[in-house]
N, C-alpha and C positions, 0 to 999 in steps of 0.2 A: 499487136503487130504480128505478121506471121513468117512463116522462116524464112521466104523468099524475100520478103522485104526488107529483115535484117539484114540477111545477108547482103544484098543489095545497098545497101544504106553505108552498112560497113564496108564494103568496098571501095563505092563513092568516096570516101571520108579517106579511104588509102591513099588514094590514086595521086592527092597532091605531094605526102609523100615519097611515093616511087619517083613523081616529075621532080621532086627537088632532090633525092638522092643521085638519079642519073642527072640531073645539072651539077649537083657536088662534086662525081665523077669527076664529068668532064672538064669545071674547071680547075679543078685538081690539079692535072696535066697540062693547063697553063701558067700559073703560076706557085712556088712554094708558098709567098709573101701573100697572095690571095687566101692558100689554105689554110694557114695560122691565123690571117683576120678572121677567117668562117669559122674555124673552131673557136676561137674566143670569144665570138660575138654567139655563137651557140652556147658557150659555157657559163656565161655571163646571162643570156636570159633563164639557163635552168637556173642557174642561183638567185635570180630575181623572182620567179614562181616557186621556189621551196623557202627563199625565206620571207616571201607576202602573202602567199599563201596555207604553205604546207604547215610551217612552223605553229603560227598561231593559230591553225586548228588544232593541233596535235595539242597546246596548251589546254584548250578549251576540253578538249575529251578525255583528256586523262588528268592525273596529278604532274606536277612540275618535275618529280623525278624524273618520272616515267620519258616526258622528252628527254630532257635533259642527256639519260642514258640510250635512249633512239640517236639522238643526234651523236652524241662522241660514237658509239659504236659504229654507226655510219661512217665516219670520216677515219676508223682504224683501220675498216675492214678496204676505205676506198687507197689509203695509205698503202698497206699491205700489198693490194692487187697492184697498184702501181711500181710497185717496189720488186713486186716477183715475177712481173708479167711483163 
């Protein structure tokens, strides 16, 4: 494939993106109670793609430590940022 067509590809592949961030926007500024459903309902499917997906590859390619200590690190460092930020 050659650079204009990635790059073209990957653009495409932006653009619904950009459309659902400017709808996120806007409906922002209509309701609070709307933006807490969207963020949950966001946070809720990354937790369903990391832990049906992400988790038991990570099992498969490494040893169990190794998750193991990916994962708690993960969730100090998401602790931390929340906590300072």
């Amino acid at each position: 494939m050659g650079r204009i067509r990635s790059l073209a590809v990957a653009l495409l592949a932006g653009l619904p993106m950009g459309a659902g961030a400017l709808l996120g926007a806007l409906a922002s500024n209509i309701s609070i109670s709307l933006l807490i459903l969207s963020l949950g309902f966001a946070a809720g499917a990354m937790l369903y793609v990391v832990c049906d997906e992400l988790i038991p590859d990570v099992y498969k390619l490494t040893s169990a430590h190794v998750a193991i200590l990916g994962i708690t690190a993960g969730i100090i460092i998401g602790i931390v940022l929340v906590y300072y930020l």
